[in-house]
C-alpha positions in Angstrom: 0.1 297.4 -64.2 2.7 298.3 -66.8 2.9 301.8 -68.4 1.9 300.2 -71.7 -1.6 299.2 -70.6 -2.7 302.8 -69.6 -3.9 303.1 -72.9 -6.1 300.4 -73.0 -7.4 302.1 -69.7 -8.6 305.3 -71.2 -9.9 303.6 -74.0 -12.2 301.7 -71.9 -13.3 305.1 -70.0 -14.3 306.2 -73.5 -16.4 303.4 -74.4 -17.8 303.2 -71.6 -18.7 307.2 -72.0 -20.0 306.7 -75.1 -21.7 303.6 -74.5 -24.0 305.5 -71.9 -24.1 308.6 -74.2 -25.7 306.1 -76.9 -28.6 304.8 -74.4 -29.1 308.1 -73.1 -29.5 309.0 -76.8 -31.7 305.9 -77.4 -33.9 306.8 -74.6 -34.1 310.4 -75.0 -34.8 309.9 -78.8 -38.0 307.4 -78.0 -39.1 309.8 -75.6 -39.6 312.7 -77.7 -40.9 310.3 -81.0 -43.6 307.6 -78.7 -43.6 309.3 -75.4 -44.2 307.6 -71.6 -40.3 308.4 -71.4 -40.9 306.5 -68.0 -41.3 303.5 -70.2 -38.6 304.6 -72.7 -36.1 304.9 -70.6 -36.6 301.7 -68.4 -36.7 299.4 -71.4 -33.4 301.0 -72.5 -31.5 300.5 -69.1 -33.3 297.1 -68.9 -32.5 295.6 -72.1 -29.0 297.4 -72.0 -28.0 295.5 -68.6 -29.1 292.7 -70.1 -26.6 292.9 -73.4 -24.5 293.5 -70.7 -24.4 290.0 -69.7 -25.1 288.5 -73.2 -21.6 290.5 -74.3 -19.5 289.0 -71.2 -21.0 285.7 -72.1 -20.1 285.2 -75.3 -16.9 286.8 -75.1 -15.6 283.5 -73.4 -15.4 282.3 -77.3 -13.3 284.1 -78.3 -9.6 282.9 -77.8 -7.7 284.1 -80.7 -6.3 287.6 -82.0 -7.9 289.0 -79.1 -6.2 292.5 -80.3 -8.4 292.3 -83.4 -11.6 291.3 -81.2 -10.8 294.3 -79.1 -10.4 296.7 -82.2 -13.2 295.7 -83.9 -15.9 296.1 -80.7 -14.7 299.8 -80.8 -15.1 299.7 -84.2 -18.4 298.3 -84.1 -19.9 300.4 -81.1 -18.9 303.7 -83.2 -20.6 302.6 -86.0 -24.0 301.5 -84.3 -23.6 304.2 -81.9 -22.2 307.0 -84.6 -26.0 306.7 -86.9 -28.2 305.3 -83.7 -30.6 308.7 -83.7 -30.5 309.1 -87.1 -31.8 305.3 -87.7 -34.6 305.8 -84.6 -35.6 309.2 -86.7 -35.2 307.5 -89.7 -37.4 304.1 -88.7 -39.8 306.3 -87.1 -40.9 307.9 -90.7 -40.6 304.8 -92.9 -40.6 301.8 -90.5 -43.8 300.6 -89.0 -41.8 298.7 -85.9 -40.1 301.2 -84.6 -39.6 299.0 -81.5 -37.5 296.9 -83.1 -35.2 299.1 -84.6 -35.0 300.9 -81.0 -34.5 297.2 -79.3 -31.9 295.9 -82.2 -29.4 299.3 -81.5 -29.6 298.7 -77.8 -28.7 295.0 -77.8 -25.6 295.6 -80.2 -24.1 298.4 -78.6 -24.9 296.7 -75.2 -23.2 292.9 -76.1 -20.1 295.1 -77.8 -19.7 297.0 -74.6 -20.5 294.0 -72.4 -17.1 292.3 -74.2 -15.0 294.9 -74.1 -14.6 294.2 -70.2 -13.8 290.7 -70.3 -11.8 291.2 -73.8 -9.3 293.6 -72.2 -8.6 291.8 -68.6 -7.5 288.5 -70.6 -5.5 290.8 -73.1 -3.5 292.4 -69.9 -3.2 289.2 -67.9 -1.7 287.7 -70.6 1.4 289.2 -69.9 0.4 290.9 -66.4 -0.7 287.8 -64.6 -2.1 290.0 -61.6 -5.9 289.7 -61.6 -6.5 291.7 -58.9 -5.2 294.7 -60.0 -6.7 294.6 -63.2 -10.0 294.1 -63.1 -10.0 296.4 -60.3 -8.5 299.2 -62.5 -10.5 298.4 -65.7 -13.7 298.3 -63.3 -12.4 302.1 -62.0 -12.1 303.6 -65.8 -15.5 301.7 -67.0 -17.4 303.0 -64.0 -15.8 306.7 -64.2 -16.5 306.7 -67.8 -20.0 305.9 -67.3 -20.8 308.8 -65.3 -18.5 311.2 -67.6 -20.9 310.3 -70.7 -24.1 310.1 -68.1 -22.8 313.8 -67.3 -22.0 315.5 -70.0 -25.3 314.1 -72.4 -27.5 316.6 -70.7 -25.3 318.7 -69.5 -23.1 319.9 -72.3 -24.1 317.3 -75.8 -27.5 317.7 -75.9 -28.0 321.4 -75.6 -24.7 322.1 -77.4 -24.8 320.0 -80.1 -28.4 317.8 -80.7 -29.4 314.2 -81.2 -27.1 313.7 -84.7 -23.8 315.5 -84.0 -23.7 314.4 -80.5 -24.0 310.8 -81.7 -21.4 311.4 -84.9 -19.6 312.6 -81.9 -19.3 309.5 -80.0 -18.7 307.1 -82.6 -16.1 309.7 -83.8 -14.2 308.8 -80.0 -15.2 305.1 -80.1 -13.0 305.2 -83.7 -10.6 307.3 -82.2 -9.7 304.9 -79.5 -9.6 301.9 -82.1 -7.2 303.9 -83.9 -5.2 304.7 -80.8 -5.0 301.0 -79.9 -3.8 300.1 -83.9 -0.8 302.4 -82.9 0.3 301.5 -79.9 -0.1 297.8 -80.1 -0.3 297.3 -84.1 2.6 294.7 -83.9 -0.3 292.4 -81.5 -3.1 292.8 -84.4 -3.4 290.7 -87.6 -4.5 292.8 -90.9 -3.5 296.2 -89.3 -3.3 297.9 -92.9 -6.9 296.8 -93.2 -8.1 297.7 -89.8 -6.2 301.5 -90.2 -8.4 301.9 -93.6 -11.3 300.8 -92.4 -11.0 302.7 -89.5 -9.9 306.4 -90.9 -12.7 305.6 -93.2 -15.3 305.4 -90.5 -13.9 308.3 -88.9 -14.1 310.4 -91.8 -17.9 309.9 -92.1 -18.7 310.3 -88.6 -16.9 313.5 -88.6 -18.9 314.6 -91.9 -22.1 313.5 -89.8 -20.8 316.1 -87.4 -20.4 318.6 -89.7 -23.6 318.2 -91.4 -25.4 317.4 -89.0 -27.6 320.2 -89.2 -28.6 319.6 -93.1 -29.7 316.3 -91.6 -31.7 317.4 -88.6 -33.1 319.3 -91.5 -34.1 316.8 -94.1 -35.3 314.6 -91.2 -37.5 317.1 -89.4 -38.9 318.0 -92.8 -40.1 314.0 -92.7 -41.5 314.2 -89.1 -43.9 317.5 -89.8 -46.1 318.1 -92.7 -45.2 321.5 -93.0 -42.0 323.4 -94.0 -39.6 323.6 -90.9 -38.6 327.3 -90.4 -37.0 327.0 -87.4 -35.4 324.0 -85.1 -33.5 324.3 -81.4 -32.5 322.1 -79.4 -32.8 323.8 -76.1 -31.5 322.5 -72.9 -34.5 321.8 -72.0 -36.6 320.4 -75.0 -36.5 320.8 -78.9 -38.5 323.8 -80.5 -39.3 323.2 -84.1 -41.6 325.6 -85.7 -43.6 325.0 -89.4 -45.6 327.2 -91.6 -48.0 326.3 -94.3 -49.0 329.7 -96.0 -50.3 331.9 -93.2 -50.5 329.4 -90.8 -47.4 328.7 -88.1 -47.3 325.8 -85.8 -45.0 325.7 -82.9 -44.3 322.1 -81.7 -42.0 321.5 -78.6 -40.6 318.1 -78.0 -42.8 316.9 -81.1 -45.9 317.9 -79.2 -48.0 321.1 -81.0 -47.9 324.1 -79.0 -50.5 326.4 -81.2 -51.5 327.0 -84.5 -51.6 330.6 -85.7 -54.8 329.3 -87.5 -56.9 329.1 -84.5 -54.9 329.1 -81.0 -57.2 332.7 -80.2 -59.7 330.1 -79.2 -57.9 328.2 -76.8 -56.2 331.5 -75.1 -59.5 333.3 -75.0 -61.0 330.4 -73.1 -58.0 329.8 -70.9 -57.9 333.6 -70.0 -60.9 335.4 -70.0 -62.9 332.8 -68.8 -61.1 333.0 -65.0 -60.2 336.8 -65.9 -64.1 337.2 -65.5 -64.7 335.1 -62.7 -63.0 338.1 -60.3 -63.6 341.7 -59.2 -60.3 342.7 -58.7 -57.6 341.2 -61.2 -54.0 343.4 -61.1 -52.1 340.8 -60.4 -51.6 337.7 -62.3 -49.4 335.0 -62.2 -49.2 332.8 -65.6 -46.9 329.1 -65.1 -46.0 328.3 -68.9 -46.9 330.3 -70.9 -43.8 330.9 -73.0 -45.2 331.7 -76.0 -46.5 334.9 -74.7 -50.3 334.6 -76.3 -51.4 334.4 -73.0 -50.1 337.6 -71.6 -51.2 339.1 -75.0 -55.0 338.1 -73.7 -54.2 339.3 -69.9 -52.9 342.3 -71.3 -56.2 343.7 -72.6 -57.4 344.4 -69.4 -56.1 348.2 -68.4 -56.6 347.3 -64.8 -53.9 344.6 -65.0 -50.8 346.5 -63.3 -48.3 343.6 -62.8 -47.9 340.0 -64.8 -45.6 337.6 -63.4 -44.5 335.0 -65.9 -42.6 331.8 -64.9 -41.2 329.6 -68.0 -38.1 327.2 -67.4 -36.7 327.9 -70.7 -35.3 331.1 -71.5 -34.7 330.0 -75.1 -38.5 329.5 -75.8 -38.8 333.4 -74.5 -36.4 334.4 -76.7 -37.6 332.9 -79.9 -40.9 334.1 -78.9 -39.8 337.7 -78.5 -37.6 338.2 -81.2 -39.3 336.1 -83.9 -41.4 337.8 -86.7 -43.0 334.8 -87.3 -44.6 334.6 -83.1 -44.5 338.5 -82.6 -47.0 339.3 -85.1 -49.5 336.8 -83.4 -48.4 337.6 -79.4 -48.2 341.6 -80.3 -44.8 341.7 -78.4 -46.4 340.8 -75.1 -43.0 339.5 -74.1 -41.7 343.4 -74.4 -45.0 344.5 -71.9 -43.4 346.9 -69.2 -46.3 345.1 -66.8 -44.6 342.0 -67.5 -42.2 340.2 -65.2 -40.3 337.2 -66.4 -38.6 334.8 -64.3 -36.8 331.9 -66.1 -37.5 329.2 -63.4 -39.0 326.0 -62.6 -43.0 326.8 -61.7 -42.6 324.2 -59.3 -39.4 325.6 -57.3 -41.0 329.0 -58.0 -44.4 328.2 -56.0 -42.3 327.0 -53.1 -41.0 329.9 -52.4 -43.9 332.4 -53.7 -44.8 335.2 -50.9 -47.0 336.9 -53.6 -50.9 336.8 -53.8 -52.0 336.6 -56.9 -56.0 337.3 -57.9 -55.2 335.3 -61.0 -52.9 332.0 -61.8 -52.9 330.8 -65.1 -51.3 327.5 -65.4 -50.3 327.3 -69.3 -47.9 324.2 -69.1 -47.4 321.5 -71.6 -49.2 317.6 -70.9 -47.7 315.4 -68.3 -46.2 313.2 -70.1 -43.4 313.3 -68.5 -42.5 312.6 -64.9 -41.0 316.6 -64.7 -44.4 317.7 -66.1 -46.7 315.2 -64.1 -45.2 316.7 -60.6 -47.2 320.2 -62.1 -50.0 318.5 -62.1 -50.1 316.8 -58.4 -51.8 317.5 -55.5 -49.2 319.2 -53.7 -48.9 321.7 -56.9 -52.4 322.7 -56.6 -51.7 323.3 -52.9 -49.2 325.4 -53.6 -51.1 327.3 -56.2 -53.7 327.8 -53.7 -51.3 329.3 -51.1 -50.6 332.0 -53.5 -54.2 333.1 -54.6 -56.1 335.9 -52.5 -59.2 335.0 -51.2 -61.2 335.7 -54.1 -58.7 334.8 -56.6 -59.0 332.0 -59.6 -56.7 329.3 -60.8 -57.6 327.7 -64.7 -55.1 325.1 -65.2 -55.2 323.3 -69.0 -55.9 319.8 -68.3 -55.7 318.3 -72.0 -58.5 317.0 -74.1 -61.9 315.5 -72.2 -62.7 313.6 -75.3 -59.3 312.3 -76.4 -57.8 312.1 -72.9 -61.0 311.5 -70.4 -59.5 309.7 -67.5 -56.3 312.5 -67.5 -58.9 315.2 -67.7 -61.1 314.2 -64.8 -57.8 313.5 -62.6 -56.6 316.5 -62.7 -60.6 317.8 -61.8 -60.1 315.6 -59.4 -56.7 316.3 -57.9 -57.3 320.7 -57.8 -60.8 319.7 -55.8 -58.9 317.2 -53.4 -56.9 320.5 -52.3 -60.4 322.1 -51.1 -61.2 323.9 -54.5 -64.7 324.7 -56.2 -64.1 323.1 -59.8 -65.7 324.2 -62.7 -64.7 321.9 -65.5 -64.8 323.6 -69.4 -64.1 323.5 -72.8 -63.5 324.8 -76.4 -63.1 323.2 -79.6 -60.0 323.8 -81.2 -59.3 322.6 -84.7 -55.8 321.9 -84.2 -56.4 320.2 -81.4 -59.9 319.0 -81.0 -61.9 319.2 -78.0 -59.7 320.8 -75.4 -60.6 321.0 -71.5 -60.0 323.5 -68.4 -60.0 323.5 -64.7 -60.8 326.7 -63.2 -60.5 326.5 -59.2 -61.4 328.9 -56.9 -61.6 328.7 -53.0 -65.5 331.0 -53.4 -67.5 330.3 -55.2 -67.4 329.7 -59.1 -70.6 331.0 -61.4 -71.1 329.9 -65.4 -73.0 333.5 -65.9 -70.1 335.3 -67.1 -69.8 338.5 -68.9 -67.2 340.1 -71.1 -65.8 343.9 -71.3 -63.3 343.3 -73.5 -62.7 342.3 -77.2 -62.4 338.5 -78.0 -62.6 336.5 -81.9 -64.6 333.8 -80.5 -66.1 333.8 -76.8 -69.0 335.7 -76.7 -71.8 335.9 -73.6 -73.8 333.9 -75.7 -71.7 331.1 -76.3 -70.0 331.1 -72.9 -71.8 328.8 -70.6 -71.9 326.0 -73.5 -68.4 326.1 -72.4 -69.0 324.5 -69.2 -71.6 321.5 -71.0 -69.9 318.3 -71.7 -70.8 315.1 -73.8 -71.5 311.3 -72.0 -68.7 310.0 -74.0 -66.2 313.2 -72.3 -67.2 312.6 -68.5 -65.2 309.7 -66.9 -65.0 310.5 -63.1 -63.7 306.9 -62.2 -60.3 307.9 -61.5 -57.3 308.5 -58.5 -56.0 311.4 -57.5 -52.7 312.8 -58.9 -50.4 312.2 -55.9 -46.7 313.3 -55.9 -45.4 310.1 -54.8 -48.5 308.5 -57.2 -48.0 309.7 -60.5 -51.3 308.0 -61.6 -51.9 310.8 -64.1 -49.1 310.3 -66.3 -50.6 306.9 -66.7 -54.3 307.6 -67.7 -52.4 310.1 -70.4 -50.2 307.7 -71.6 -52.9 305.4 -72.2 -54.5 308.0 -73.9 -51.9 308.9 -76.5 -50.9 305.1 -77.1 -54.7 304.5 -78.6 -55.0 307.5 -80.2 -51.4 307.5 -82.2 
């Protein structure tokens, strides 16, 4: 292949990059606004392969000024692909079919980049005439680029930059290229003058995107939450965004509410004391989750409590939650405890590896909506968590809402018990929330009589053991066990949100 068509190579590794930057984006963005990001993200590939094929096919219509086809498909895929999460944020707040927004972006982008392909081989054999060679190269650059862009999205984009900028970003390169084409072969394409204004145009406003892209994230996150945004990161791991409406602070993660300053004592004080009480000797304790630190405040008012081990994946959620006025004044710099050890880990890898015995294992970990999060949630979890409790020691693991999510409450009853545990299944009502459930495990045995020492805002003796009654319409016991290789849960809470969003 002649020198000349090397550019046309590493224009097709950037679309291609950028291509699977955009789905990635699609999919990631659906995720965090609907959900089931199993579903998400095998609707995106899905439809994607199949715009694929609905590109290539059409592209055998075009015959003519197949410089200008070429140009405008990179034109066309950095538009789409420059304001694709903007639109999904933007559908999401004033569009009731999202869906369709989500489906119309993928099947654009996809039939552009399914063109491209064909586009470019008859452009080159035109004056190449050796087939072999150049689908085989253009093949090599398309597949190299996918994996660049299927790299660096979570790797570098996301964390670095967020939804907006990374996809200002992209279409920023996708323009780029266009323009790189215009130059080298700007003799081969009618209306070039056109084309060049068009196209610094475009480039101009994704590269302002880029730059503002904060003030956006801004304005739009200010649309998704009733409250005033005070803070937003995007983390490697997930996106913090935290609110506050007078005295009240929310903390959401990944668009899913974390706690209310308003009322999240109740839910700690049930989640901690409850199993804090359940044992005669508690000076070590092991919390999974837990970032936020409210839990360790709890743990903490017990003098005996000499060591507190707590796992969180994201290092960034400790930080904010140490050094922010807005959490400190509600955790009481727990995070700063000299009893407190913090690994920055996956609870998970951390379990397999645990030699500790624990009397206490609080599992504090966000809903399993997510294949990551339903694996902390499986049978082989729960074994683990047993393999690290002493004898007489007591595992509480949130298990979501019994009235708004029965079936994903009683599964996860289900899945601790089918590891050989006495369950005792309880509850609190939290305002934020609702009705919000418990599963405290032991491998003794587990009494409702309990008794407190220490000072609490809303568990008392007297109100304890309604703790442990639960309504006809919150008891569901037809349900499977939470398998690894069976992620049934994920399923029943899926359900779950889908009726009652």
């Amino acid at each position: 292949m002649s020198k000349k068509y090397r550019l046309l190579m590493l224009t097709t590794l950037i679309i291609s990059g950028c291509s699977m930057c955009y789905e990635l984006i699609i999919s990631a963005v659906s995720s965090y606004l609907l959900g089931n990001s199993t579903l998400q993200y095998s609707v995106t590939i899905g439809l994607y392969m199949a715009s694929l094929g609905l590109g290539s096919y059409i592209s055998k219509y075009f015959s003519k000024n197949l410089f200008n086809i070429f140009v405008t498909i990179e034109l066309g895929i950095g538009v789409i692909g420059g304001i694709s999460s903007l639109v999904l944020f933007l559908a999401n707040i004033y569009i009731s079919n999202y869906a369709l927004v989500m489906y119309l972006e993928i099947i654009i982008i996809g039939g552009f980049a399914g063109a491209e392909i064909p586009v470019m081989t008859r452009i080159i054999e035109q004056d190449e005439n050796n087939l072999k060679v150049t689908l085989s190269s253009i093949f090599s650059f398309d597949y190299i680029g996918g994996l660049v862009g299927a790299v660096a999205f979570p790797l570098i984009l996301l964390p670095k930059l967020g939804y907006f900028a990374t996809s200002f970003l992209c279409g920023f390169m996708n323009i780029v290229a266009a323009l790189l084409i215009m130059w080298k072969f700007g003799k081969r394409v009618n209306y070039i003058n056109i084309y060049r204004v068009i196209a610094i145009i475009l480039s101009v406003i994704m590269l302002l995107g880029m730059v503002l892209a904060d003030n956006i994230s801004n304005s739009v996150e200010s649309g998704l939450y009733t409250d005033r945004v005070i803070l937003i990161e995007q983390t490697q791991y997930q996106k913090i965004v935290m609110t506050k409406h007078r005295d009240d602070v929310r903390l959401f993660i990944d668009g899913n509410c974390q706690f209310s300053t308003a009322d999240e004592y109740r839910y700690h004080e049930a989640l901690v004391h409850v199993p804090m009480n359940e044992v005669t000797t508690r000076e070590k304790i092991l919390i999974l989750g837990g970032g936020d630190g409210l839990a360790v405040r709890e743990v903490l008012k017990y003098p005996e409590v000499q060591k507190i081990d707590l796992v969180d994946l994201d290092k960034e959620m400790i930080r904010i939650c140490s050094t922010n006025e807005n959490v400190t004044a509600i955790n009481e710099n727990s995070l700063l405890s000299d009893k407190l050890n913090i690994l920055n880990m996956d609870a998970y890898e951390y379990l397999e590896d645990c030699q500790e015995k624990y009397d206490v294992i609080i599992v504090d970990l966000p809903d399993p909506n997510t294949e990551v999060l339903n694996k902390l949630y499986s049978n082989i979890f729960y074994r683990m968590c047993g393999g690290c409790l002493t004898d007489e020691g007591v595992l509480v693991v949130q298990s979501t809402s019994p009235y708004y999510a029965t079936k994903a409450f009683w599964c996860i009853n289900k899945t601790i018990e089918s590891e050989g545990f006495n369950v005792k299944a309880y509850h609190v009502e939290v305002p934020a929330f609702g009705d919000w459930g418990f599963n405290m495990a032991s491998k003794s045995e587990l009494s409702e009589d309990i008794s407190f020492d220490i000072e609490t805002r809303y568990i008392t003796e007297d109100n304890v053991a309604a703790l442990f009654k639960f309504g006809k319409d919150e008891i569901d016991m037809d349900v499977e066990i939470n398998h690894l290789t069976k992620p049934v849960l994920m399923e029943y809470y899926n359900t779950a949100e889908e009726l009652w969003n």
